[in-house]
PDBQT receptor file of N, H, CA, C and O in Angstrom, charges set to zero:
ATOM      1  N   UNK A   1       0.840  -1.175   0.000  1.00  0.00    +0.000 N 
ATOM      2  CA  UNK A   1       0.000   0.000   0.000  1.00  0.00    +0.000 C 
ATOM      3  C   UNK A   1       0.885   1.238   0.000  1.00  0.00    +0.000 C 
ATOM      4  O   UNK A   1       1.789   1.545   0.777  1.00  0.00    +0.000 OA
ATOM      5  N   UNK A   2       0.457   1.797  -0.939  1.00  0.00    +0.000 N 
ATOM      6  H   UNK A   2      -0.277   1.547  -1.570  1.00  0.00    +0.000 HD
ATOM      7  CA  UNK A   2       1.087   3.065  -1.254  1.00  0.00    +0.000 C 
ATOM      8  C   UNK A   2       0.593   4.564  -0.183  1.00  0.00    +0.000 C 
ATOM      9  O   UNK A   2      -0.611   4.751  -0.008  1.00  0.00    +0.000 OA
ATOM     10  N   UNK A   3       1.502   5.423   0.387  1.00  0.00    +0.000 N 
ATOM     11  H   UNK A   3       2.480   5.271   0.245  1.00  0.00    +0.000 HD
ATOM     12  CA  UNK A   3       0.694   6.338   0.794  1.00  0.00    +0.000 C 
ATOM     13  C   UNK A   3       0.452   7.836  -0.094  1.00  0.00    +0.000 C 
ATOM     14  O   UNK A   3       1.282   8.206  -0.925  1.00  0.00    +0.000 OA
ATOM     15  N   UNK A   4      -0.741   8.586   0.199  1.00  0.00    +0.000 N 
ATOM     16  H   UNK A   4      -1.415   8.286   0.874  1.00  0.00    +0.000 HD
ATOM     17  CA  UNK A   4      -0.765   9.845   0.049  1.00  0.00    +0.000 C 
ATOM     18  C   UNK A   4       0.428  10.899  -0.120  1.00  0.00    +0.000 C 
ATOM     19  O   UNK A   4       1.571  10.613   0.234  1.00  0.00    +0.000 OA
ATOM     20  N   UNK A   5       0.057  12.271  -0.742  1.00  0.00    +0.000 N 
ATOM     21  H   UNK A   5      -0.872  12.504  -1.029  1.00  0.00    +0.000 HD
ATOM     22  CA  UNK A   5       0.793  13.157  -0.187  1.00  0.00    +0.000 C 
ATOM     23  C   UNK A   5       0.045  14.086   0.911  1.00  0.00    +0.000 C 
ATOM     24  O   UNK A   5       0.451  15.248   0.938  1.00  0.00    +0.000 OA
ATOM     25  N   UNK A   6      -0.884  13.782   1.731  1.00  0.00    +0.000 N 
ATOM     26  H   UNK A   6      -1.214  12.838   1.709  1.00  0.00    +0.000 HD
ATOM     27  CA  UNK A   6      -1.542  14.829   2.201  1.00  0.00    +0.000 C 
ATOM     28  C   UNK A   6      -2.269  13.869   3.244  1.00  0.00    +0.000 C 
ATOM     29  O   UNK A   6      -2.942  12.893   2.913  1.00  0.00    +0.000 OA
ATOM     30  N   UNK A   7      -2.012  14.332   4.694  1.00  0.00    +0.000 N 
ATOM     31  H   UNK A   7      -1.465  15.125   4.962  1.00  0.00    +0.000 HD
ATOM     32  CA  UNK A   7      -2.858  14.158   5.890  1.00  0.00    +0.000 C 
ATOM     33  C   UNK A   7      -4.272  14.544   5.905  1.00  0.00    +0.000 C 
ATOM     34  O   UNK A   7      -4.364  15.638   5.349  1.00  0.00    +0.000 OA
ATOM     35  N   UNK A   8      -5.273  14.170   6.253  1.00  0.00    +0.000 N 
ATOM     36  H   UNK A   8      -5.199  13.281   6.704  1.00  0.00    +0.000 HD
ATOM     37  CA  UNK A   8      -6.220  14.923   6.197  1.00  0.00    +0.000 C 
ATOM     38  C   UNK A   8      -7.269  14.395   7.897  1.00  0.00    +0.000 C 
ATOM     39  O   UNK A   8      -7.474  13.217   8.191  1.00  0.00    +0.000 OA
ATOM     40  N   UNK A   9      -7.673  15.387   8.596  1.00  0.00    +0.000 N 
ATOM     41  H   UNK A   9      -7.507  16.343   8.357  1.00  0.00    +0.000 HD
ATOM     42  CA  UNK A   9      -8.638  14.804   9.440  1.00  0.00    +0.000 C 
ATOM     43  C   UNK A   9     -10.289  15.351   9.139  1.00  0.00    +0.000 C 
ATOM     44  O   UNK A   9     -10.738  16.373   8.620  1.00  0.00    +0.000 OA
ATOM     45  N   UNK A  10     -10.685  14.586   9.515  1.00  0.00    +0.000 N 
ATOM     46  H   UNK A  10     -10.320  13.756   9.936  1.00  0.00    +0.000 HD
ATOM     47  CA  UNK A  10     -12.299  14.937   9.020  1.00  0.00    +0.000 C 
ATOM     48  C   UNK A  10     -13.190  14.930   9.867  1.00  0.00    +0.000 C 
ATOM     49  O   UNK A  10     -13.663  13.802  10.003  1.00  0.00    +0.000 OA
ATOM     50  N   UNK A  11     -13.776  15.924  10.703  1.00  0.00    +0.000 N 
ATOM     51  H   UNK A  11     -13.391  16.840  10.593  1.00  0.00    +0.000 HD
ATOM     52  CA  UNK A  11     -14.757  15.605  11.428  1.00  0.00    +0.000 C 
ATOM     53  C   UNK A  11     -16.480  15.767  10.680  1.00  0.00    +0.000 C 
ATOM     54  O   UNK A  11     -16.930  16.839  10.276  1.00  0.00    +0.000 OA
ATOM     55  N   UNK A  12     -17.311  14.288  10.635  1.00  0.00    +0.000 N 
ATOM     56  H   UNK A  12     -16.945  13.417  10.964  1.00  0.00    +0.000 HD
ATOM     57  CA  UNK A  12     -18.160  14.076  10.075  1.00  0.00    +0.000 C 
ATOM     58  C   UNK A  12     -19.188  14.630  10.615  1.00  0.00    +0.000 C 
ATOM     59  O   UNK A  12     -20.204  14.430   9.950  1.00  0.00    +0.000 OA
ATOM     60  N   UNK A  13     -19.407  15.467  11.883  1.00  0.00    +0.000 N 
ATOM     61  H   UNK A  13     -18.582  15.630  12.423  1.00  0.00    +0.000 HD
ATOM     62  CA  UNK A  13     -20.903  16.021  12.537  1.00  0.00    +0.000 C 
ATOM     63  C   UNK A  13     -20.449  17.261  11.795  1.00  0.00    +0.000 C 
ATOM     64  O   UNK A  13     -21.240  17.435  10.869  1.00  0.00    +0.000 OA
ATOM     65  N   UNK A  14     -19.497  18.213  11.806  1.00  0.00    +0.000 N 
ATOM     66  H   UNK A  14     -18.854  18.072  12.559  1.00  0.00    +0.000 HD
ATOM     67  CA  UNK A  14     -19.272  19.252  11.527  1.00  0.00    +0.000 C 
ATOM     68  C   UNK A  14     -19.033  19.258   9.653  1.00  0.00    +0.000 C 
ATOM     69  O   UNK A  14     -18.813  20.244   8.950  1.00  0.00    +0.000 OA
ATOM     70  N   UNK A  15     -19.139  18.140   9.320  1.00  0.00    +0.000 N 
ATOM     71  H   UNK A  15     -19.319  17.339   9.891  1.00  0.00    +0.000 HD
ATOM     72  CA  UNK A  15     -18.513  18.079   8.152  1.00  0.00    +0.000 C 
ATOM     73  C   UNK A  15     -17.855  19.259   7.861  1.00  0.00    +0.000 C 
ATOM     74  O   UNK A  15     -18.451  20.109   7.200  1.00  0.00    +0.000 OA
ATOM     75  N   UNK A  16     -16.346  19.521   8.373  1.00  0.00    +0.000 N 
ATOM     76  H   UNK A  16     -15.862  18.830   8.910  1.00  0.00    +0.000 HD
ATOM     77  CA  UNK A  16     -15.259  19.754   7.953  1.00  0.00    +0.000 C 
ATOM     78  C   UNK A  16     -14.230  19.234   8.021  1.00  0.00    +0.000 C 
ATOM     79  O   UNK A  16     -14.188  18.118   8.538  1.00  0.00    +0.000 OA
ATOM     80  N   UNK A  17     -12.996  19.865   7.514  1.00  0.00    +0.000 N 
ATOM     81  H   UNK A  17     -13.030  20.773   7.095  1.00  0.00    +0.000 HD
ATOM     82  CA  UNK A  17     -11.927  19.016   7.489  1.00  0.00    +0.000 C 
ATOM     83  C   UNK A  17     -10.208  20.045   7.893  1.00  0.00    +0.000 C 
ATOM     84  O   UNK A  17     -10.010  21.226   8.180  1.00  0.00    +0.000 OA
ATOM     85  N   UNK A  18      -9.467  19.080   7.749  1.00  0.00    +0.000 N 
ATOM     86  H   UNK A  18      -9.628  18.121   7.516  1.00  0.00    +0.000 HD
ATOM     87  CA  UNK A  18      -8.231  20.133   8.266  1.00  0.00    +0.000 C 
ATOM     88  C   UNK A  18      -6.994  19.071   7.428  1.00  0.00    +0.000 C 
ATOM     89  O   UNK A  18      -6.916  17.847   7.322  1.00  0.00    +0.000 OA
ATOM     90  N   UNK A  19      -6.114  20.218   6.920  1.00  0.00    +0.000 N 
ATOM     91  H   UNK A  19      -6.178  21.212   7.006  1.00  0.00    +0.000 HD
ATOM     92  CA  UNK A  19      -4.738  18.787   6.415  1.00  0.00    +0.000 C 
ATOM     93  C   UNK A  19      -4.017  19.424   6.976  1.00  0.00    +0.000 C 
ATOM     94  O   UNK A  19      -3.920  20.651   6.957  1.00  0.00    +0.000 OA
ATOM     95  N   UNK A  20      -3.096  18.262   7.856  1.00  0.00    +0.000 N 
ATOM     96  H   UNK A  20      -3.174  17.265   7.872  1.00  0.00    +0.000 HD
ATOM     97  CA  UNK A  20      -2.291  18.460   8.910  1.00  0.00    +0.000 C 
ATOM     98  C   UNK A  20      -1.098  19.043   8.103  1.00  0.00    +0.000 C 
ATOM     99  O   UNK A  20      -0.415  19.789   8.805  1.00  0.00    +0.000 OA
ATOM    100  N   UNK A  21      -0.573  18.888   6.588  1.00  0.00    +0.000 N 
ATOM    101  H   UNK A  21      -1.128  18.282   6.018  1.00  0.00    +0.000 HD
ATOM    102  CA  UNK A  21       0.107  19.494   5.477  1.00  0.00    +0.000 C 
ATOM    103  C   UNK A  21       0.024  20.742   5.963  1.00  0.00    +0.000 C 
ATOM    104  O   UNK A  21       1.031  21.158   6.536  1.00  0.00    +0.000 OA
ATOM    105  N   UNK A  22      -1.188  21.663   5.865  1.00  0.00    +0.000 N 
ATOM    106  H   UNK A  22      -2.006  21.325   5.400  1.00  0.00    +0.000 HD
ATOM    107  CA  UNK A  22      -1.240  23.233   6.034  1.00  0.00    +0.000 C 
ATOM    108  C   UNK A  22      -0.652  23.664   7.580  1.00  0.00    +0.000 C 
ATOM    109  O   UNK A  22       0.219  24.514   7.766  1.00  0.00    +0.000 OA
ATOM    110  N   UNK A  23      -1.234  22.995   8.479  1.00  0.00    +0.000 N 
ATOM    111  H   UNK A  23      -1.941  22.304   8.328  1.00  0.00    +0.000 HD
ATOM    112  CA  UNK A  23      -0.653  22.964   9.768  1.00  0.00    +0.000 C 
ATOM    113  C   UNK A  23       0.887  23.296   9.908  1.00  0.00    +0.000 C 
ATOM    114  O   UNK A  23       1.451  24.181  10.551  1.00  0.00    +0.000 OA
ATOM    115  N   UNK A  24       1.331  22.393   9.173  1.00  0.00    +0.000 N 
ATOM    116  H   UNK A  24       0.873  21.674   8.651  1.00  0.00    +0.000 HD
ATOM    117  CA  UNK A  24       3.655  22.216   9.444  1.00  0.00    +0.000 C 
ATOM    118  C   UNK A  24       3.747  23.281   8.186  1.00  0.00    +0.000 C 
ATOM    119  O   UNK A  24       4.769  23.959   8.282  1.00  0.00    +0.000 OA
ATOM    120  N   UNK A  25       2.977  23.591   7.078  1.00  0.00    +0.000 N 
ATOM    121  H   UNK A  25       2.146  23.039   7.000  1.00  0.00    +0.000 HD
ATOM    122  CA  UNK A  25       3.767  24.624   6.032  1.00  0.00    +0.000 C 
ATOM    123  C   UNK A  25       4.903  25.430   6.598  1.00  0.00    +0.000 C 
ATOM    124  O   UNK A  25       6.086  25.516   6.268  1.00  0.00    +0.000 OA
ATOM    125  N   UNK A  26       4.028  26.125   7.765  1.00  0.00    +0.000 N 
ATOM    126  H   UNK A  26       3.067  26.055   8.033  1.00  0.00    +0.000 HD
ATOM    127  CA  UNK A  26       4.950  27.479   7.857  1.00  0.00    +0.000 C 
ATOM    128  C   UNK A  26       6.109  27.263   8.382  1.00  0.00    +0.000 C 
ATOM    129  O   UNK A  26       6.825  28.166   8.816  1.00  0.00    +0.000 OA
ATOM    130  N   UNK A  27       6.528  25.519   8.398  1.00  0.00    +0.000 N 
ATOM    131  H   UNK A  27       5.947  24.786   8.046  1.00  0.00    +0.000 HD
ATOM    132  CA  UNK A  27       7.655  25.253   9.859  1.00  0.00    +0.000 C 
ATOM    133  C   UNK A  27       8.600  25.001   8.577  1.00  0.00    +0.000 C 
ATOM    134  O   UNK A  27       8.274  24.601   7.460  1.00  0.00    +0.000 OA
ATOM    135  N   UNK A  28       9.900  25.364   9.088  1.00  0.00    +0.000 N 
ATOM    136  H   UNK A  28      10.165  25.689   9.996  1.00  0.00    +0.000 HD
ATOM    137  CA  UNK A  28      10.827  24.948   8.164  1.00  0.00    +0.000 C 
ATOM    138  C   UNK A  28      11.667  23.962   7.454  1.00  0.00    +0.000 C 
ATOM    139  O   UNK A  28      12.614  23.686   8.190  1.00  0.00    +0.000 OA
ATOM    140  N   UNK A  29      11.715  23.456   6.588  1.00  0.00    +0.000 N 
ATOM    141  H   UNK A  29      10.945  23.679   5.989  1.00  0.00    +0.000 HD
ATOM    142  CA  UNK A  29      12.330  22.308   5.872  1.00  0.00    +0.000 C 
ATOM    143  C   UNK A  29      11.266  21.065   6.080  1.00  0.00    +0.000 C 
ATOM    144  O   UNK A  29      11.660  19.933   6.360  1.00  0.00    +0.000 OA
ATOM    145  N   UNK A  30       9.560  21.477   5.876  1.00  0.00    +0.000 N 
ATOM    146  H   UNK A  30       9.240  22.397   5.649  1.00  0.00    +0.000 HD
ATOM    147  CA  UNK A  30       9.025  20.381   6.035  1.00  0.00    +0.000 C 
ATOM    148  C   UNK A  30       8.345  19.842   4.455  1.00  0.00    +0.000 C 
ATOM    149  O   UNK A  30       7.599  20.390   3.644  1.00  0.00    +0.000 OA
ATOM    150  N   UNK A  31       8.947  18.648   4.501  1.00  0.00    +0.000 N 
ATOM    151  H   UNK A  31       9.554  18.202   5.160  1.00  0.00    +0.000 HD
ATOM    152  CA  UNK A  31       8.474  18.005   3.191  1.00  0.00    +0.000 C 
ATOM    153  C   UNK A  31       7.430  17.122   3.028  1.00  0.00    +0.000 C 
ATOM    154  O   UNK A  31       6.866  16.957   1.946  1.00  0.00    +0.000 OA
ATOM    155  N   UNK A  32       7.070  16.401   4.304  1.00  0.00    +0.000 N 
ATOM    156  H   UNK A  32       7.528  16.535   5.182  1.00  0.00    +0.000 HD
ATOM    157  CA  UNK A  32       6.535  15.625   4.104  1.00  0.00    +0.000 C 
ATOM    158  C   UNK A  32       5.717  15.260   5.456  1.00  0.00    +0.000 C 
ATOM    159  O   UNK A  32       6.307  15.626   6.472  1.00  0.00    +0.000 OA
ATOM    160  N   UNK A  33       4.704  14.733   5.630  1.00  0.00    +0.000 N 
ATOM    161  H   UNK A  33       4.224  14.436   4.804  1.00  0.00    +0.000 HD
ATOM    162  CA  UNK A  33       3.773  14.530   7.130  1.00  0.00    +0.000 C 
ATOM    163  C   UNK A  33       3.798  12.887   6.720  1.00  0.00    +0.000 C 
ATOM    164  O   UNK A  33       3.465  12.377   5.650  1.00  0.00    +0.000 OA
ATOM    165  N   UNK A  34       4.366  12.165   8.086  1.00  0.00    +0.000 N 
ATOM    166  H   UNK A  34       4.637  12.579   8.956  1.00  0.00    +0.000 HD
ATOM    167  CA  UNK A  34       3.889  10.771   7.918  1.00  0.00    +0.000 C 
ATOM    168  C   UNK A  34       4.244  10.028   9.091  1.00  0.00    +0.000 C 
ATOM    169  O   UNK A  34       4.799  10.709   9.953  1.00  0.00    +0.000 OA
ATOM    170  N   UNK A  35       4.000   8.282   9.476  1.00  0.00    +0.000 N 
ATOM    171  H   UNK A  35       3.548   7.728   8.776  1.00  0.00    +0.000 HD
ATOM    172  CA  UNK A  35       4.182   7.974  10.636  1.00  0.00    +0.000 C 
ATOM    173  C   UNK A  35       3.177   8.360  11.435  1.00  0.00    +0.000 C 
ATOM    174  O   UNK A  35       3.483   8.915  12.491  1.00  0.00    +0.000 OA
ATOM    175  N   UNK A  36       1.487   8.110  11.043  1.00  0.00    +0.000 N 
ATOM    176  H   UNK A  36       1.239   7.660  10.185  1.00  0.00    +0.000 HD
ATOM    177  CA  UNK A  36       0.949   8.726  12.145  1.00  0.00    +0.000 C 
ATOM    178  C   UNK A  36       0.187   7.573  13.094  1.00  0.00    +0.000 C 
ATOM    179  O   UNK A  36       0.372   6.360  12.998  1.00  0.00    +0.000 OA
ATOM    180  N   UNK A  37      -0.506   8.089  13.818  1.00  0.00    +0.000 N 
ATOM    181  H   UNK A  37      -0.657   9.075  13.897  1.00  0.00    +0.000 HD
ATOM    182  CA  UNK A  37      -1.195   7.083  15.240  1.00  0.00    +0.000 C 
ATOM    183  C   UNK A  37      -1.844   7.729  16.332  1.00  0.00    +0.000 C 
ATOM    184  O   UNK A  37      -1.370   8.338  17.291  1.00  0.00    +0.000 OA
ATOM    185  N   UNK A  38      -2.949   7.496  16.022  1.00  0.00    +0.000 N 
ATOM    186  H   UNK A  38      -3.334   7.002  15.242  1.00  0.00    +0.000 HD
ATOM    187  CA  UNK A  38      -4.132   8.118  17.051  1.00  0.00    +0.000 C 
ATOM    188  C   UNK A  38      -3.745   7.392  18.519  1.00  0.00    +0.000 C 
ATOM    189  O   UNK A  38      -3.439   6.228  18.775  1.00  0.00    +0.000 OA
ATOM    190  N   UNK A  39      -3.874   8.462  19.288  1.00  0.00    +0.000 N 
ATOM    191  H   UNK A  39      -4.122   9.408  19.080  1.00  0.00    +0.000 HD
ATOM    192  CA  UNK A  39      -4.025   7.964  20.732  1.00  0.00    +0.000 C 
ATOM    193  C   UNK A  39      -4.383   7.010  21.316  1.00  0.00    +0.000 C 
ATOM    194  O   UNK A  39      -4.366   6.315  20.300  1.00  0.00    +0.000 OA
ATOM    195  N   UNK A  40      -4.770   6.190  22.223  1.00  0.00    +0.000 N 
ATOM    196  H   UNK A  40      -4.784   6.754  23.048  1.00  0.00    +0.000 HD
ATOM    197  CA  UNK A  40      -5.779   5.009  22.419  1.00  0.00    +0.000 C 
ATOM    198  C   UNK A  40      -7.273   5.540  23.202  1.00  0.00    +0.000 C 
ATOM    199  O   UNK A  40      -8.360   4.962  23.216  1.00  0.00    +0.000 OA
ATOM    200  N   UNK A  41      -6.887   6.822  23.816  1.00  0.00    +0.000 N 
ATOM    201  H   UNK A  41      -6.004   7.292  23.804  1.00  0.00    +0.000 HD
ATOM    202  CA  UNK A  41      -8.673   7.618  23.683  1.00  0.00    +0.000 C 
ATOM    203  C   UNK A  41      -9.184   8.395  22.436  1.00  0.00    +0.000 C 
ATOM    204  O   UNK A  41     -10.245   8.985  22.234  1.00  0.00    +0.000 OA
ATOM    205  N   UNK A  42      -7.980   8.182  21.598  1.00  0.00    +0.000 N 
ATOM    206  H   UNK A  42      -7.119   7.702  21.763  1.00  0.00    +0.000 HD
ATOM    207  CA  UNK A  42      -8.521   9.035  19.777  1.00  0.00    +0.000 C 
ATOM    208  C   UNK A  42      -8.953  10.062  20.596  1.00  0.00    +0.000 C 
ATOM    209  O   UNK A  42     -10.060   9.794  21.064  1.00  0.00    +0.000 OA
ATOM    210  N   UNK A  43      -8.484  11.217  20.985  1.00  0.00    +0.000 N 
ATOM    211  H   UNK A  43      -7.585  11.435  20.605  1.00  0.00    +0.000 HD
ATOM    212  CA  UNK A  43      -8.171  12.242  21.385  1.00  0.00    +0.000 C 
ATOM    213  C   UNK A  43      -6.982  13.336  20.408  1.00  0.00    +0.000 C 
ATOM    214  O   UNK A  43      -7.241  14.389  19.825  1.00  0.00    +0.000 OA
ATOM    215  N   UNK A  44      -5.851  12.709  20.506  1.00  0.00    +0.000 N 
ATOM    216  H   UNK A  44      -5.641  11.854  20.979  1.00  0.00    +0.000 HD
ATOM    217  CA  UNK A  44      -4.611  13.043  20.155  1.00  0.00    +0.000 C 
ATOM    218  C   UNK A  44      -4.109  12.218  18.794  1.00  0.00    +0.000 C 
ATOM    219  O   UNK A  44      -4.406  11.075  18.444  1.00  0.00    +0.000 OA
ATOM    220  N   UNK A  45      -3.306  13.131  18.196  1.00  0.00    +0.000 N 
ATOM    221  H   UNK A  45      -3.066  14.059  18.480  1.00  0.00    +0.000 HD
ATOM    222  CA  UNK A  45      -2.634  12.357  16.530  1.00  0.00    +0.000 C 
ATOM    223  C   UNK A  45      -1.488  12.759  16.595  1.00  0.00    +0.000 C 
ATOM    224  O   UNK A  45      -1.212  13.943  16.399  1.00  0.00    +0.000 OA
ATOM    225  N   UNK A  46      -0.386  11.630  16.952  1.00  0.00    +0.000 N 
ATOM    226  H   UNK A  46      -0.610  10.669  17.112  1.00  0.00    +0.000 HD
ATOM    227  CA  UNK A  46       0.511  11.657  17.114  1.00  0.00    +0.000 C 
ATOM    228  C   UNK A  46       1.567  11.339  15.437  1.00  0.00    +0.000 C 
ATOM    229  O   UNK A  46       1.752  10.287  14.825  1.00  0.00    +0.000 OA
ATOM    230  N   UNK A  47       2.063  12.774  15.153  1.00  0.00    +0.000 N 
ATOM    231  H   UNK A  47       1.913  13.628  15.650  1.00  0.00    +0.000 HD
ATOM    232  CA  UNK A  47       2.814  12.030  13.749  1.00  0.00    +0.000 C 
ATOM    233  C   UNK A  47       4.218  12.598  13.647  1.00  0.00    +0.000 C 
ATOM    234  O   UNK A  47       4.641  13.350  14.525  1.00  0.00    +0.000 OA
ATOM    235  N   UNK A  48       5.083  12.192  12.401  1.00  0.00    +0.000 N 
ATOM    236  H   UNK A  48       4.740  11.581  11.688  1.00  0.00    +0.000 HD
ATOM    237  CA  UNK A  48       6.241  12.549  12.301  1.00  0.00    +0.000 C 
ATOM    238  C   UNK A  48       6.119  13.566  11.089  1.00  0.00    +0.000 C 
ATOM    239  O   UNK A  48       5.324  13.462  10.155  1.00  0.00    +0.000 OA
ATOM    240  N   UNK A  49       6.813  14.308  11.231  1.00  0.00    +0.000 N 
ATOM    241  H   UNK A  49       7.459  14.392  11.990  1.00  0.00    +0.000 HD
ATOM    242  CA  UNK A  49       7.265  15.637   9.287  1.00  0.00    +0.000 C 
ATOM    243  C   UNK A  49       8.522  15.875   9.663  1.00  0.00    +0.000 C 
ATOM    244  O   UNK A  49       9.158  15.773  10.712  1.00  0.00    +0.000 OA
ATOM    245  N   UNK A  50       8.797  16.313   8.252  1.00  0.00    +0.000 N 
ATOM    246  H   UNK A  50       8.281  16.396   7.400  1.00  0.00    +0.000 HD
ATOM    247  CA  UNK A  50      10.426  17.049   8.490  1.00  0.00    +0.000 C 
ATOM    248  C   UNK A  50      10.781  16.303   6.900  1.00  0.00    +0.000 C 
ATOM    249  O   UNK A  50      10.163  15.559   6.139  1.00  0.00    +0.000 OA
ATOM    250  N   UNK A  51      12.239  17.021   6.904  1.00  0.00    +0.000 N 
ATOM    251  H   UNK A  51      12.741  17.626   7.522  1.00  0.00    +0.000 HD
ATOM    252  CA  UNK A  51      12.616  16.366   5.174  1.00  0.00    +0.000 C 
ATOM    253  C   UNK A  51      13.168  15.321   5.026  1.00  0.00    +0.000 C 
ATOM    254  O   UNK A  51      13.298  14.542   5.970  1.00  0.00    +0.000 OA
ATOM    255  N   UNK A  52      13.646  15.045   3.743  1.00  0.00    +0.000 N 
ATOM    256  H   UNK A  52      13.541  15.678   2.975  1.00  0.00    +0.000 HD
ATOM    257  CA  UNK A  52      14.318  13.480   4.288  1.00  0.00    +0.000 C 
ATOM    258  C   UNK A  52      14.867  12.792   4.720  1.00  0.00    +0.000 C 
ATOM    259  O   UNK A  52      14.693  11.573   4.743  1.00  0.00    +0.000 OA
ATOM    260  N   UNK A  53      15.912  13.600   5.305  1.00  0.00    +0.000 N 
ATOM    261  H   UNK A  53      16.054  14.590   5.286  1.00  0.00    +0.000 HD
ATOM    262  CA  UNK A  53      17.302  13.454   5.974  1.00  0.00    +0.000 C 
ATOM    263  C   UNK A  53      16.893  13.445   7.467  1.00  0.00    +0.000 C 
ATOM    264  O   UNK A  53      17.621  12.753   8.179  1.00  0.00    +0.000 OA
ATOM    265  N   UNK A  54      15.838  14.099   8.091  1.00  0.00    +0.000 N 
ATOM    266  H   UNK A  54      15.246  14.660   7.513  1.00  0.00    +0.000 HD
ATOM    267  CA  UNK A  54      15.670  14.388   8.885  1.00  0.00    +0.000 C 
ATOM    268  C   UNK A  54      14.092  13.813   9.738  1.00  0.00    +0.000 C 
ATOM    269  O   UNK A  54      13.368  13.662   8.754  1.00  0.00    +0.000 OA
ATOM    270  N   UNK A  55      13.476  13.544  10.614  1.00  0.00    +0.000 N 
ATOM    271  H   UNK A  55      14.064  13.668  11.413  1.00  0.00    +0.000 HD
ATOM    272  CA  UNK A  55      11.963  13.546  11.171  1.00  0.00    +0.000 C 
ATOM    273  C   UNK A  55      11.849  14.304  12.423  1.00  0.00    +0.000 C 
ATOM    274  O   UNK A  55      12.882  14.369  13.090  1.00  0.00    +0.000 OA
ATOM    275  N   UNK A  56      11.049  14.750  12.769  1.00  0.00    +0.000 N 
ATOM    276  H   UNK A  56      10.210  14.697  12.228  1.00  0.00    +0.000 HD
ATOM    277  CA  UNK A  56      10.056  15.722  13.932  1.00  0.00    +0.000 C 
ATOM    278  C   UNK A  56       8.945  15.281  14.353  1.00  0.00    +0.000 C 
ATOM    279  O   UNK A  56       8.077  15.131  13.493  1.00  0.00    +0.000 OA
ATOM    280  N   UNK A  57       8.698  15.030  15.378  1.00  0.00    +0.000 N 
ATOM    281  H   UNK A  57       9.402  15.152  16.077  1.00  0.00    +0.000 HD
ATOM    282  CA  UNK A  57       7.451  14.720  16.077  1.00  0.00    +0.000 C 
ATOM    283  C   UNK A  57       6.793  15.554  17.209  1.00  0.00    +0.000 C 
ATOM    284  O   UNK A  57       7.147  15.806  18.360  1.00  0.00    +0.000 OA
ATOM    285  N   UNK A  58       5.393  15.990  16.252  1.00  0.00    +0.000 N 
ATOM    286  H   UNK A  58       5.106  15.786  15.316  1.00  0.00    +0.000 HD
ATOM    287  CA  UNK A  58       4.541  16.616  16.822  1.00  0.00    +0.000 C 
ATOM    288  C   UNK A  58       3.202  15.561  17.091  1.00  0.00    +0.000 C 
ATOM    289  O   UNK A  58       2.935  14.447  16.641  1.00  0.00    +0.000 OA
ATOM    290  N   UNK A  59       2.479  16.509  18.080  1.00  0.00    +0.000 N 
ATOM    291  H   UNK A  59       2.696  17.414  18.446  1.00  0.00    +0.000 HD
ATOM    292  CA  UNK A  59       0.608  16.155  18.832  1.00  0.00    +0.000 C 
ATOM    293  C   UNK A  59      -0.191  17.191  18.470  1.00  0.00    +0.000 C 
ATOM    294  O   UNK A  59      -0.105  18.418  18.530  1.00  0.00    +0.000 OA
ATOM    295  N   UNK A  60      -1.236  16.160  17.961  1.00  0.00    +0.000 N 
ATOM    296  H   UNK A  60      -1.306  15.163  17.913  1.00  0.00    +0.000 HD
ATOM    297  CA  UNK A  60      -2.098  17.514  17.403  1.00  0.00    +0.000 C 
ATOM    298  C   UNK A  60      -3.522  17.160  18.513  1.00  0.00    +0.000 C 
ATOM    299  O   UNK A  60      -4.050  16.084  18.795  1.00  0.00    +0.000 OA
ATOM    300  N   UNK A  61      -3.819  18.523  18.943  1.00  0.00    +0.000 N 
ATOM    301  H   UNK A  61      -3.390  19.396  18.713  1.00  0.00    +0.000 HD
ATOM    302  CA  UNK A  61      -4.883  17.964  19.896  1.00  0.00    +0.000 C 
ATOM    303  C   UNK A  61      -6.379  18.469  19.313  1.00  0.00    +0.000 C 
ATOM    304  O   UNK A  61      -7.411  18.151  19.904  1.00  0.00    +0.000 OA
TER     305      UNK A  61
């Protein structure tokens, strides 16, 4: 299985959405969002970005 270029979360009561992509833009040398994993109360989205040489791990609450 191949992945995306683009995170996306979706909340279905509100039908909207958010890509965690727009979120890291403004951070520097980020190429790519991946490595992710919901919390075990799916609360929190725990993922990795950064370029290739490199990864960062942020929580998105």
């Amino acid at each position: 299985m191949e992945g995306g270029s683009q995170l996306l979360l979706v909340n279905l009561r509100q039908q909207k959405h958010k890509t965690i992509n727009d979120i890291t833009s403004h951070m520097k040398y980020v190429e790519s969002v991946n490595t992710y994993s919901w919390s075990p109360a799916g609360d929190q989205l725990a993922f990795a970005y950064g370029d290739s040489s490199m990864g960062r791990i942020a929580i998105y609450l």
